[in-house]
C-alpha positions in Angstrom: -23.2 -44.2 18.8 -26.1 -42.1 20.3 -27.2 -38.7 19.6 -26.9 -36.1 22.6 -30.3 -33.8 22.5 -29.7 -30.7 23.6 -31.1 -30.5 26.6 -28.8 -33.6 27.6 -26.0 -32.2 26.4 -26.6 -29.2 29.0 -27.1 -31.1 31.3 -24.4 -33.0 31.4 -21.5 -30.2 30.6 -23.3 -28.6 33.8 -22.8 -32.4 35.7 -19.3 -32.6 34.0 -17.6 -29.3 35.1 -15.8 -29.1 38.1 -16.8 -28.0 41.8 -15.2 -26.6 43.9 -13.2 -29.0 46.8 -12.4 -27.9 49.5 -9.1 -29.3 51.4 -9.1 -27.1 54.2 -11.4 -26.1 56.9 -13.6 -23.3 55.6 -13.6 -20.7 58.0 -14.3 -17.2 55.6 -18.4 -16.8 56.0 -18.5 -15.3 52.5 -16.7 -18.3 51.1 -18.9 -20.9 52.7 -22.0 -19.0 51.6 -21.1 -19.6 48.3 -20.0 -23.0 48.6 -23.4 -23.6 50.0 -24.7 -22.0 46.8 -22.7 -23.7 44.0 -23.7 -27.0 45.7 -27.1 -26.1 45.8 -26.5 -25.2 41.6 -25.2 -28.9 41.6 -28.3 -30.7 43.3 -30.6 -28.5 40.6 -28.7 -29.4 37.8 -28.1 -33.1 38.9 -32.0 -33.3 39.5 -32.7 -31.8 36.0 -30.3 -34.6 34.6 -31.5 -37.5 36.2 -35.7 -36.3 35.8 -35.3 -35.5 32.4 -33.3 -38.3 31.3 -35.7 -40.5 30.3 -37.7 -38.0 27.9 -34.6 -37.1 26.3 -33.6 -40.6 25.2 -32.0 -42.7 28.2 -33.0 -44.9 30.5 -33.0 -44.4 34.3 -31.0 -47.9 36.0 -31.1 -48.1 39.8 -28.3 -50.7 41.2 -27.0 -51.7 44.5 -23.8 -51.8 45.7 -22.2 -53.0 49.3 -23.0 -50.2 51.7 -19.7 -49.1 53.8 -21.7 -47.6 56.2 -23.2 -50.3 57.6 -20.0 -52.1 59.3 -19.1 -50.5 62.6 -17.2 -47.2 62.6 -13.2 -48.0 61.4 -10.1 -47.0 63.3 -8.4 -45.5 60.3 -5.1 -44.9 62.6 -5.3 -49.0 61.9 -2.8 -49.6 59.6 -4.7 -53.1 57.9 -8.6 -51.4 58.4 -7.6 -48.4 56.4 -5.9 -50.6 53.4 -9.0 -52.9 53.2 -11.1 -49.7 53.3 -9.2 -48.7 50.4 -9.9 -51.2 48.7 -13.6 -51.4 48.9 -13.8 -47.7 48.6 -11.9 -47.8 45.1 -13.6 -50.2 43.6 -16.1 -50.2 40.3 -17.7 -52.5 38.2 -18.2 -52.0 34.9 -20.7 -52.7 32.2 -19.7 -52.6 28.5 -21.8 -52.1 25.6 -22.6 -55.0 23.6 -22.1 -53.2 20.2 -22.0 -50.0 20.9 -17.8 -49.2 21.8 -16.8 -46.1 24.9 -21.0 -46.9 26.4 -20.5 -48.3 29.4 -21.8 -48.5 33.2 -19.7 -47.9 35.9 -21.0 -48.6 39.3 -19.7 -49.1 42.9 -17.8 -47.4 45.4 -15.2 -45.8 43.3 -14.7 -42.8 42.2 -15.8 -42.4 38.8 -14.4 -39.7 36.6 -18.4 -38.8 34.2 -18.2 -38.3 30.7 -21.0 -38.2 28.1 -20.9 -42.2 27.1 -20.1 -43.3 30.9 -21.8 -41.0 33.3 -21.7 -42.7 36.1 -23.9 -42.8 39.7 -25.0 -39.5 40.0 -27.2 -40.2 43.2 -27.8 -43.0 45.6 -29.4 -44.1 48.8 -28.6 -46.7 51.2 -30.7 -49.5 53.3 -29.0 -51.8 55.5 -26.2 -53.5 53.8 -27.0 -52.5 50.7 -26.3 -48.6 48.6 -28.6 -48.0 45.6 -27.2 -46.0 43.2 -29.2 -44.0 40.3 -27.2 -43.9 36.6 -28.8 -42.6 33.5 -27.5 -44.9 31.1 -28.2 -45.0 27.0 -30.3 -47.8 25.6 -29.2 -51.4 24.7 -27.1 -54.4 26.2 -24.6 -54.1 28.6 -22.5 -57.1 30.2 -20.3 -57.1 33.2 -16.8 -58.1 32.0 -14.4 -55.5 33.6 -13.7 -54.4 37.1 -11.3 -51.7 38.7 -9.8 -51.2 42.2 -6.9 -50.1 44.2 -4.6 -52.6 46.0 -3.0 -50.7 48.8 0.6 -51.7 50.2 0.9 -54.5 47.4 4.5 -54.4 45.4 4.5 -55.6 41.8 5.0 -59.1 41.0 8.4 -60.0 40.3 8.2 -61.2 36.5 10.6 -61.6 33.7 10.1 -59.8 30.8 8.7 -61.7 27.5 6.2 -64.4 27.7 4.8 -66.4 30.6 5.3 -69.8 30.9 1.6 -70.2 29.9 1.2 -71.6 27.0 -1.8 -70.2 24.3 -4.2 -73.1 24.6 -3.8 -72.3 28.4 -4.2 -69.2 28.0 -8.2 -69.7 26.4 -9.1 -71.9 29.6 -8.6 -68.7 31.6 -11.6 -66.6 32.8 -9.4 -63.3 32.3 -6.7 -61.4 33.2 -5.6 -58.4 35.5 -3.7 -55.5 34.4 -1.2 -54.3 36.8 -0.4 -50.9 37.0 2.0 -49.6 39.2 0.9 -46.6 41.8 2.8 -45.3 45.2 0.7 -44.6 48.0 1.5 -41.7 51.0 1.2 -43.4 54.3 0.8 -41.9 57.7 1.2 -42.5 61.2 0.7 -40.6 63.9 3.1 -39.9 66.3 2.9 -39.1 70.3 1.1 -35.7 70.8 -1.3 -35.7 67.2 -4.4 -33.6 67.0 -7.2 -35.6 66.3 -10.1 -34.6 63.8 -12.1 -31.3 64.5 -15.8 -31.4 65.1 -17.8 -32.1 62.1 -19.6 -28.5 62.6 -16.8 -26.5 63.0 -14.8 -27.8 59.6 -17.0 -26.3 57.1 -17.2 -29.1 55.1 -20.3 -30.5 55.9 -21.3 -34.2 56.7 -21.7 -37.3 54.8 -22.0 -37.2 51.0 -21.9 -33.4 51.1 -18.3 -33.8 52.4 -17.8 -35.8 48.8 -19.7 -33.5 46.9 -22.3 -36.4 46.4 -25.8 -36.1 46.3 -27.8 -38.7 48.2 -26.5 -40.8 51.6 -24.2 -43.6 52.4 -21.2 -41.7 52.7 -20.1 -41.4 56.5 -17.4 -43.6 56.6 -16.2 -42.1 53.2 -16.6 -38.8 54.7 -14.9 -39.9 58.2 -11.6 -41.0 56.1 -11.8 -37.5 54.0 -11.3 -36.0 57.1 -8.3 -38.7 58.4 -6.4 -37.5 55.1 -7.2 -34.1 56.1 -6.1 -34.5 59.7 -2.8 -36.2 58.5 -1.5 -33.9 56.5 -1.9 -31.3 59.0 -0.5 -33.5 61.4 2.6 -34.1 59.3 3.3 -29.9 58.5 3.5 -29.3 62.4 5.7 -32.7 62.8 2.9 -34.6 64.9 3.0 -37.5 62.0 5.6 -39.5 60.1 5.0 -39.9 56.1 6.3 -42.6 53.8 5.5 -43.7 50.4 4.6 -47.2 50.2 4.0 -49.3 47.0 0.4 -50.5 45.5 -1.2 -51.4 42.4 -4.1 -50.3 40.7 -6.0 -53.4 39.0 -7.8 -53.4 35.8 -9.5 -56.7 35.4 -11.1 -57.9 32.5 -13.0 -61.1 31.8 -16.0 -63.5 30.2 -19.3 -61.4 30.8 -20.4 -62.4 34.3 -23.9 -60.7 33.3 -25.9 -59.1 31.4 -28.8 -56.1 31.4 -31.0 -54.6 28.3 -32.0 -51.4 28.7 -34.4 -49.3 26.1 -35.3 -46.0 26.0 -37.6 -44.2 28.6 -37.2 -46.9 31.2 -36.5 -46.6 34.7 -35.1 -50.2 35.9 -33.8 -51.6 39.3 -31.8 -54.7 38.8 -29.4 -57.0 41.0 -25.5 -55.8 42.0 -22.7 -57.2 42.3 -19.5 -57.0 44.7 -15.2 -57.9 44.4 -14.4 -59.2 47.9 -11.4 -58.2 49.0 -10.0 -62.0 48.9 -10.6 -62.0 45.2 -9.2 -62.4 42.1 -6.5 -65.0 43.0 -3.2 -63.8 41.1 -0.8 -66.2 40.5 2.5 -65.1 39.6 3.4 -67.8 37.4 0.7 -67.0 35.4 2.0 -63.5 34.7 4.3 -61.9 32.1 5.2 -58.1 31.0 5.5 -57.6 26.7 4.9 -54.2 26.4 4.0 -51.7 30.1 2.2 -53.2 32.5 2.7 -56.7 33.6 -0.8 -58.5 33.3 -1.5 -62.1 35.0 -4.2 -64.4 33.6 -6.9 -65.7 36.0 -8.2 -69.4 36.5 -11.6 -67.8 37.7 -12.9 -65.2 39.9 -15.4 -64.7 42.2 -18.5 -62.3 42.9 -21.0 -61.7 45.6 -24.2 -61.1 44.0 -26.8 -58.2 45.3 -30.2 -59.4 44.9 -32.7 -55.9 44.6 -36.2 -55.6 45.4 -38.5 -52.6 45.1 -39.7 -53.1 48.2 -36.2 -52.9 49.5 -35.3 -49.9 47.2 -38.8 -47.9 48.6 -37.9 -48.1 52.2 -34.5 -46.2 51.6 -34.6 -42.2 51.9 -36.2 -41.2 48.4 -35.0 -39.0 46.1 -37.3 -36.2 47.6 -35.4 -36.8 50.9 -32.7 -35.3 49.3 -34.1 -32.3 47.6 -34.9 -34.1 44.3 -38.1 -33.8 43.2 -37.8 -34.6 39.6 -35.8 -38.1 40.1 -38.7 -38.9 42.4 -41.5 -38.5 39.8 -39.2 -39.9 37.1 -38.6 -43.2 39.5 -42.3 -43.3 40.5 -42.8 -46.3 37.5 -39.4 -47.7 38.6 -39.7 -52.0 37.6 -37.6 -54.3 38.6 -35.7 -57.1 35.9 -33.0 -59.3 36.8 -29.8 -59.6 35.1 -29.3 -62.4 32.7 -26.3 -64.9 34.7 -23.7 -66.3 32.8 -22.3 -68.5 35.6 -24.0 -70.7 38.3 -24.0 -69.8 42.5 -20.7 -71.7 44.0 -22.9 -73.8 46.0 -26.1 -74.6 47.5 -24.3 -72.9 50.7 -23.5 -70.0 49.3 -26.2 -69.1 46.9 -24.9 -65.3 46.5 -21.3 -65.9 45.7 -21.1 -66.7 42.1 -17.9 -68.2 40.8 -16.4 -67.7 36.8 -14.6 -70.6 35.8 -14.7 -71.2 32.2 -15.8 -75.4 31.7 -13.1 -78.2 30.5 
Protein backbone atom coordinates (compact mmCIF):
# COMPACT_ATOMS: atom_id res chain seq x y z
CA UNK A 1 0.00 0.00 0.00
CA UNK A 2 1.60 3.43 -0.73
CA UNK A 3 2.38 6.22 1.48
CA UNK A 4 0.45 9.64 0.80
CA UNK A 5 3.09 12.68 1.34
CA UNK A 6 1.60 15.44 2.45
CA UNK A 7 1.60 17.52 -0.10
CA UNK A 8 -0.42 14.71 -2.03
CA UNK A 9 -2.65 14.20 0.38
CA UNK A 10 -3.69 18.07 0.05
CA UNK A 11 -3.89 17.84 -2.96
CA UNK A 12 -6.04 15.38 -3.43
CA UNK A 13 -8.73 16.13 -0.40
CA UNK A 14 -8.80 19.65 -2.44
CA UNK A 15 -9.49 17.34 -5.92
CA UNK A 16 -11.79 15.06 -3.85
CA UNK A 17 -14.29 17.57 -2.27
CA UNK A 18 -17.26 18.51 -3.99
CA UNK A 19 -18.07 21.50 -6.40
CA UNK A 20 -20.67 23.07 -6.76
CA UNK A 21 -23.28 21.80 -9.85
CA UNK A 22 -25.31 23.63 -11.09
CA UNK A 23 -28.89 22.23 -12.44
CA UNK A 24 -30.44 25.36 -13.35
CA UNK A 25 -29.72 28.23 -15.39
CA UNK A 26 -27.59 30.65 -13.42
CA UNK A 27 -29.02 33.97 -13.70
CA UNK A 28 -27.95 35.79 -10.05
CA UNK A 29 -24.51 37.83 -11.13
CA UNK A 30 -23.17 37.41 -7.64
CA UNK A 31 -23.69 33.66 -7.82
CA UNK A 32 -22.07 33.20 -11.18
CA UNK A 33 -19.09 35.24 -10.04
CA UNK A 34 -18.41 32.93 -7.67
CA UNK A 35 -18.95 29.98 -9.56
CA UNK A 36 -16.43 31.38 -11.86
CA UNK A 37 -14.18 31.59 -8.87
CA UNK A 38 -14.41 28.18 -7.21
CA UNK A 39 -13.81 26.76 -10.63
CA UNK A 40 -11.00 28.80 -11.15
CA UNK A 41 -9.83 27.26 -7.25
CA UNK A 42 -10.40 23.78 -9.04
CA UNK A 43 -8.11 24.32 -12.20
CA UNK A 44 -5.18 25.66 -9.55
CA UNK A 45 -5.55 22.89 -7.38
CA UNK A 46 -6.02 20.30 -10.21
CA UNK A 47 -2.71 21.84 -11.84
CA UNK A 48 -0.82 21.64 -8.47
CA UNK A 49 -1.96 17.83 -8.34
CA UNK A 50 -1.18 16.77 -11.66
CA UNK A 51 2.52 19.09 -11.76
CA UNK A 52 3.57 17.87 -8.62
CA UNK A 53 2.65 14.42 -8.83
CA UNK A 54 5.60 13.05 -9.98
CA UNK A 55 7.97 14.70 -7.25
CA UNK A 56 5.79 13.51 -4.67
CA UNK A 57 5.95 9.75 -5.62
CA UNK A 58 3.60 8.94 -8.70
CA UNK A 59 3.84 8.70 -11.99
CA UNK A 60 2.01 10.91 -14.63
CA UNK A 61 0.10 8.19 -17.41
CA UNK A 62 -1.38 9.90 -20.51
CA UNK A 63 -4.08 7.42 -22.32
CA UNK A 64 -6.52 7.76 -25.08
CA UNK A 65 -9.86 7.10 -25.23
CA UNK A 66 -12.68 7.17 -28.22
CA UNK A 67 -13.38 10.87 -28.71
CA UNK A 68 -17.41 11.57 -28.78
CA UNK A 69 -16.90 14.67 -30.23
CA UNK A 70 -15.80 13.71 -33.26
CA UNK A 71 -19.11 11.89 -34.80
CA UNK A 72 -21.55 14.43 -36.09
CA UNK A 73 -23.71 16.36 -33.69
CA UNK A 74 -26.64 13.68 -32.16
CA UNK A 75 -30.33 14.20 -32.26
CA UNK A 76 -30.83 13.30 -28.60
CA UNK A 77 -34.84 13.70 -29.12
CA UNK A 78 -33.75 10.15 -31.01
CA UNK A 79 -34.81 7.69 -28.88
CA UNK A 80 -31.91 4.72 -30.15
CA UNK A 81 -28.91 7.81 -30.55
CA UNK A 82 -29.40 8.82 -27.05
CA UNK A 83 -29.33 5.03 -25.61
CA UNK A 84 -26.03 4.26 -27.62
CA UNK A 85 -24.71 7.61 -26.39
CA UNK A 86 -25.32 6.35 -23.03
CA UNK A 87 -23.63 3.76 -23.41
CA UNK A 88 -20.43 5.12 -24.69
CA UNK A 89 -20.69 8.01 -22.35
CA UNK A 90 -20.80 5.49 -19.19
CA UNK A 91 -18.21 3.51 -19.93
CA UNK A 92 -14.64 2.83 -18.06
CA UNK A 93 -11.98 0.67 -18.25
CA UNK A 94 -10.18 -0.38 -15.56
CA UNK A 95 -6.69 -1.29 -14.54
CA UNK A 96 -6.00 -3.35 -11.35
CA UNK A 97 -2.97 -3.55 -9.43
CA UNK A 98 -0.91 -6.53 -9.79
CA UNK A 99 -0.20 -6.96 -6.07
CA UNK A 100 -1.02 -4.04 -4.65
CA UNK A 101 -5.27 -4.53 -3.74
CA UNK A 102 -7.97 -1.02 -4.08
CA UNK A 103 -4.79 0.65 -6.86
CA UNK A 104 -6.29 0.78 -9.81
CA UNK A 105 -6.71 2.92 -13.18
CA UNK A 106 -9.93 3.96 -14.31
CA UNK A 107 -10.07 5.44 -17.71
CA UNK A 108 -12.74 6.33 -20.40
CA UNK A 109 -15.75 8.16 -20.77
CA UNK A 110 -17.44 7.45 -17.55
CA UNK A 111 -17.86 9.12 -14.81
CA UNK A 112 -15.43 8.25 -12.24
CA UNK A 113 -16.18 8.81 -8.61
CA UNK A 114 -11.69 9.89 -7.34
CA UNK A 115 -10.47 8.55 -4.37
CA UNK A 116 -6.86 8.45 -3.08
CA UNK A 117 -5.88 4.71 -4.62
CA UNK A 118 -8.07 5.40 -7.94
CA UNK A 119 -7.96 8.95 -8.86
CA UNK A 120 -8.96 8.93 -11.94
CA UNK A 121 -8.56 11.43 -15.38
CA UNK A 122 -8.30 14.53 -14.02
CA UNK A 123 -7.55 16.36 -17.48
CA UNK A 124 -7.62 15.46 -21.03
CA UNK A 125 -7.43 16.72 -24.58
CA UNK A 126 -8.74 15.51 -27.75
CA UNK A 127 -7.36 15.03 -31.55
CA UNK A 128 -9.47 13.68 -34.14
CA UNK A 129 -10.95 10.41 -33.07
CA UNK A 130 -9.04 10.07 -30.37
CA UNK A 131 -9.40 11.85 -26.21
CA UNK A 132 -6.12 11.78 -24.24
CA UNK A 133 -6.66 11.75 -20.80
CA UNK A 134 -3.97 12.68 -18.01
CA UNK A 135 -4.16 10.26 -14.57
CA UNK A 136 -1.57 10.39 -11.80
CA UNK A 137 -1.32 6.93 -11.03
CA UNK A 138 1.09 5.14 -8.10
CA UNK A 139 3.96 3.00 -9.26
CA UNK A 140 3.90 -0.68 -10.35
CA UNK A 141 1.84 -3.18 -12.73
CA UNK A 142 -1.43 -2.68 -13.72
CA UNK A 143 -3.58 -5.07 -16.13
CA UNK A 144 -6.75 -4.48 -17.78
CA UNK A 145 -9.18 -7.11 -16.59
CA UNK A 146 -12.47 -5.19 -15.54
CA UNK A 147 -14.77 -2.92 -17.49
CA UNK A 148 -18.00 -0.92 -16.44
CA UNK A 149 -20.91 0.60 -18.43
CA UNK A 150 -24.51 1.40 -18.51
CA UNK A 151 -26.93 -0.57 -20.71
CA UNK A 152 -29.84 1.67 -21.36
CA UNK A 153 -33.49 0.28 -22.05
CA UNK A 154 -32.16 -3.40 -21.47
CA UNK A 155 -34.48 -5.68 -18.93
CA UNK A 156 -32.72 -8.34 -16.88
CA UNK A 157 -32.32 -11.73 -18.14
CA UNK A 158 -34.86 -13.98 -17.18
CA UNK A 159 -32.91 -16.66 -15.10
CA UNK A 160 -33.74 -19.24 -12.51
CA UNK A 161 -32.36 -18.98 -9.41
CA UNK A 162 -29.39 -21.58 -8.38
CA UNK A 163 -26.82 -22.69 -10.73
CA UNK A 164 -26.54 -22.36 -14.54
CA UNK A 165 -26.60 -25.13 -16.62
CA UNK A 166 -22.83 -24.53 -17.05
CA UNK A 167 -20.92 -26.95 -15.77
CA UNK A 168 -17.38 -26.05 -13.67
CA UNK A 169 -14.91 -27.26 -16.29
CA UNK A 170 -16.97 -24.98 -18.60
CA UNK A 171 -16.99 -22.56 -16.60
CA UNK A 172 -12.61 -22.23 -16.70
CA UNK A 173 -12.93 -22.13 -20.66
CA UNK A 174 -14.68 -18.80 -20.27
CA UNK A 175 -12.87 -15.41 -20.69
CA UNK A 176 -15.13 -13.80 -17.83
CA UNK A 177 -18.21 -12.93 -16.69
CA UNK A 178 -20.62 -9.85 -16.38
CA UNK A 179 -22.27 -8.75 -13.32
CA UNK A 180 -25.80 -7.57 -13.79
CA UNK A 181 -27.11 -5.08 -11.72
CA UNK A 182 -30.32 -3.92 -12.01
CA UNK A 183 -30.91 0.16 -12.59
CA UNK A 184 -34.29 2.13 -13.87
CA UNK A 185 -33.81 4.81 -16.20
CA UNK A 186 -36.25 8.23 -16.58
CA UNK A 187 -37.10 8.60 -20.18
CA UNK A 188 -38.41 11.56 -21.98
CA UNK A 189 -40.23 12.60 -24.89
CA UNK A 190 -41.23 15.58 -25.97
CA UNK A 191 -44.54 16.38 -26.80
CA UNK A 192 -46.15 19.06 -29.45
CA UNK A 193 -45.29 22.66 -28.34
CA UNK A 194 -41.65 21.83 -26.20
CA UNK A 195 -39.16 24.54 -25.66
CA UNK A 196 -36.03 23.65 -27.08
CA UNK A 197 -32.47 24.33 -25.37
CA UNK A 198 -31.50 28.06 -24.48
CA UNK A 199 -28.48 29.61 -26.00
CA UNK A 200 -25.32 28.38 -24.62
CA UNK A 201 -24.50 32.11 -23.42
CA UNK A 202 -27.46 32.87 -21.83
CA UNK A 203 -27.57 29.49 -19.40
CA UNK A 204 -24.74 30.26 -17.25
CA UNK A 205 -23.35 27.17 -17.37
CA UNK A 206 -20.66 27.53 -19.61
CA UNK A 207 -19.54 25.39 -22.67
CA UNK A 208 -17.88 22.16 -23.09
CA UNK A 209 -15.97 20.56 -20.23
CA UNK A 210 -16.70 23.59 -18.07
CA UNK A 211 -20.39 22.53 -18.34
CA UNK A 212 -19.04 19.02 -16.56
CA UNK A 213 -16.89 20.65 -14.31
CA UNK A 214 -13.91 19.04 -16.32
CA UNK A 215 -10.75 20.53 -17.05
CA UNK A 216 -9.43 20.16 -20.50
CA UNK A 217 -11.71 19.59 -23.98
CA UNK A 218 -13.65 16.85 -25.65
CA UNK A 219 -16.75 17.46 -24.02
CA UNK A 220 -19.43 19.06 -26.39
CA UNK A 221 -21.54 16.41 -27.00
CA UNK A 222 -21.35 15.58 -23.23
CA UNK A 223 -22.13 19.04 -22.51
CA UNK A 224 -25.02 19.21 -25.40
CA UNK A 225 -26.87 16.03 -23.56
CA UNK A 226 -26.33 17.89 -19.95
CA UNK A 227 -28.31 20.43 -21.34
CA UNK A 228 -31.20 17.81 -23.11
CA UNK A 229 -31.61 16.47 -19.38
CA UNK A 230 -31.84 19.98 -18.39
CA UNK A 231 -34.32 20.93 -21.05
CA UNK A 232 -36.49 17.86 -20.26
CA UNK A 233 -37.10 18.14 -17.03
CA UNK A 234 -38.24 21.61 -17.48
CA UNK A 235 -40.16 20.46 -20.26
CA UNK A 236 -41.90 17.88 -18.13
CA UNK A 237 -42.87 20.56 -14.94
CA UNK A 238 -44.80 22.81 -17.54
CA UNK A 239 -46.40 19.50 -19.23
CA UNK A 240 -44.53 20.00 -22.66
CA UNK A 241 -42.94 16.36 -22.14
CA UNK A 242 -44.14 12.84 -21.17
CA UNK A 243 -41.76 10.78 -18.47
CA UNK A 244 -41.50 7.07 -17.96
CA UNK A 245 -39.15 4.86 -16.23
CA UNK A 246 -37.77 2.28 -18.31
CA UNK A 247 -35.55 -0.64 -17.24
CA UNK A 248 -31.50 -1.03 -17.78
CA UNK A 249 -28.62 -2.61 -16.36
CA UNK A 250 -25.49 -1.47 -15.25
CA UNK A 251 -22.52 -4.05 -16.24
CA UNK A 252 -19.56 -4.90 -14.23
CA UNK A 253 -17.40 -7.10 -16.36
CA UNK A 254 -14.51 -8.77 -15.28
CA UNK A 255 -12.03 -11.00 -17.12
CA UNK A 256 -8.36 -12.60 -18.14
CA UNK A 257 -5.99 -9.44 -18.25
CA UNK A 258 -6.34 -8.17 -21.79
CA UNK A 259 -3.06 -5.92 -20.98
CA UNK A 260 -0.68 -4.83 -19.16
CA UNK A 261 1.35 -1.40 -18.18
CA UNK A 262 4.47 -0.84 -15.47
CA UNK A 263 4.67 2.28 -14.15
CA UNK A 264 7.63 3.53 -11.61
CA UNK A 265 7.91 6.51 -9.82
CA UNK A 266 8.59 10.01 -11.34
CA UNK A 267 7.57 8.98 -14.83
CA UNK A 268 5.37 10.59 -17.14
CA UNK A 269 4.20 7.84 -19.80
CA UNK A 270 1.73 7.84 -22.85
CA UNK A 271 0.66 4.33 -23.77
CA UNK A 272 -2.01 2.72 -26.17
CA UNK A 273 -6.11 2.66 -25.18
CA UNK A 274 -8.55 0.65 -25.45
CA UNK A 275 -12.43 0.84 -26.29
CA UNK A 276 -15.96 -1.63 -25.49
CA UNK A 277 -18.00 -1.29 -28.70
CA UNK A 278 -21.36 -1.03 -28.14
CA UNK A 279 -21.90 -4.67 -29.89
CA UNK A 280 -19.81 -6.27 -27.24
CA UNK A 281 -19.67 -8.51 -24.75
CA UNK A 282 -21.99 -11.20 -26.25
CA UNK A 283 -24.34 -12.34 -23.14
CA UNK A 284 -25.81 -15.43 -23.47
CA UNK A 285 -28.59 -16.20 -21.20
CA UNK A 286 -28.02 -19.73 -20.89
CA UNK A 287 -24.90 -19.05 -19.65
CA UNK A 288 -26.24 -17.07 -16.74
CA UNK A 289 -27.43 -17.96 -13.13
CA UNK A 290 -28.29 -15.76 -9.86
CA UNK A 291 -26.83 -17.56 -6.17
CA UNK A 292 -26.69 -14.69 -4.16
CA UNK A 293 -27.85 -10.62 -5.77
CA UNK A 294 -27.09 -10.05 -8.99
CA UNK A 295 -27.43 -12.49 -11.71
CA UNK A 296 -23.92 -12.75 -13.53
CA UNK A 297 -23.50 -14.55 -17.11
CA UNK A 298 -20.16 -16.09 -18.04
CA UNK A 299 -18.58 -14.95 -21.36
CA UNK A 300 -17.10 -17.12 -24.27
CA UNK A 301 -14.82 -14.08 -25.13
CA UNK A 302 -15.01 -10.46 -25.63
CA UNK A 303 -13.81 -7.99 -27.88
CA UNK A 304 -11.76 -4.58 -27.78
CA UNK A 305 -10.79 -1.93 -30.10
CA UNK A 306 -7.30 -1.03 -29.47
CA UNK A 307 -6.00 2.88 -29.48
CA UNK A 308 -2.68 3.01 -30.77
CA UNK A 309 -0.83 6.51 -29.16
CA UNK A 310 1.81 8.48 -30.54
CA UNK A 311 3.62 11.56 -29.13
CA UNK A 312 3.40 13.12 -32.20
CA UNK A 313 -0.28 12.56 -32.16
CA UNK A 314 -0.58 13.49 -28.36
CA UNK A 315 1.63 17.04 -29.15
CA UNK A 316 -0.66 18.29 -31.79
CA UNK A 317 -3.75 18.25 -29.35
CA UNK A 318 -4.45 21.65 -27.25
CA UNK A 319 -1.66 21.37 -24.38
CA UNK A 320 -2.04 21.60 -21.03
CA UNK A 321 -1.04 25.34 -21.21
CA UNK A 322 -4.10 25.74 -23.57
CA UNK A 323 -6.03 25.23 -20.74
CA UNK A 324 -4.52 27.34 -18.02
CA UNK A 325 -2.12 24.64 -16.79
CA UNK A 326 1.13 25.53 -16.63
CA UNK A 327 2.51 22.98 -14.26
CA UNK A 328 1.11 19.72 -16.13
CA UNK A 329 2.80 21.28 -19.13
CA UNK A 330 6.32 21.33 -17.69
CA UNK A 331 5.66 18.14 -15.82
CA UNK A 332 4.67 16.45 -19.40
CA UNK A 333 7.55 18.18 -21.27
CA UNK A 334 9.69 14.53 -20.81
CA UNK A 335 6.46 12.67 -21.61
CA UNK A 336 7.77 8.88 -23.38
CA UNK A 337 5.88 6.77 -25.02
CA UNK A 338 5.74 2.49 -24.01
CA UNK A 339 3.29 0.24 -25.28
CA UNK A 340 1.20 -2.05 -23.28
CA UNK A 341 2.27 -5.61 -22.98
CA UNK A 342 -0.84 -7.68 -25.12
CA UNK A 343 -2.11 -10.77 -23.78
CA UNK A 344 -4.28 -11.72 -26.83
CA UNK A 345 -3.61 -11.49 -30.67
CA UNK A 346 -5.55 -8.73 -33.35
CA UNK A 347 -8.77 -10.82 -34.70
CA UNK A 348 -7.39 -10.68 -38.03
CA UNK A 349 -5.02 -9.41 -40.53
CA UNK A 350 -8.29 -7.13 -41.54
CA UNK A 351 -8.88 -5.85 -38.57
CA UNK A 352 -5.61 -5.28 -36.93
CA UNK A 353 -7.12 -2.90 -34.01
CA UNK A 354 -9.88 -5.11 -32.74
CA UNK A 355 -8.44 -7.57 -30.41
CA UNK A 356 -10.47 -10.57 -29.49
CA UNK A 357 -10.13 -12.61 -25.74
CA UNK A 358 -10.86 -16.13 -26.16
CA UNK A 359 -9.15 -18.29 -23.74
CA UNK A 360 -7.29 -21.38 -26.18
CA UNK A 361 -8.71 -25.22 -26.15
Amino acid sequence: MPSFPVLVRACLIAFLAPVLAFAEPVSDSDVAAGAVAMAERHRERIDGLLGDARQQGMALLVIPTINLDAAPRRDFDDEATRDRYMRERSTLLHWNHTSEKGLAISAGQGDHKPDLLDIGPSFQTARGTLLYQVIPVWPGEYRLNRITYHQPRTALPDIEPGPGSLSSADRLKKIGMAELGYAVDADFKRTAGAPQSAQEADDGLGQGCEVLLRLGGGCDEAAREFRWWIDMDRAFKQGKADIARVPAIDVDLAFSPIAAIKLEAGEAVLTDGFVLPVDQPVITPEWCETMAADPICFIDAITLKHLPASLDDFRQAPSAADFKLPKLEAALHDLVYRAPTLYFKPQSDAAPDLIRAVREE
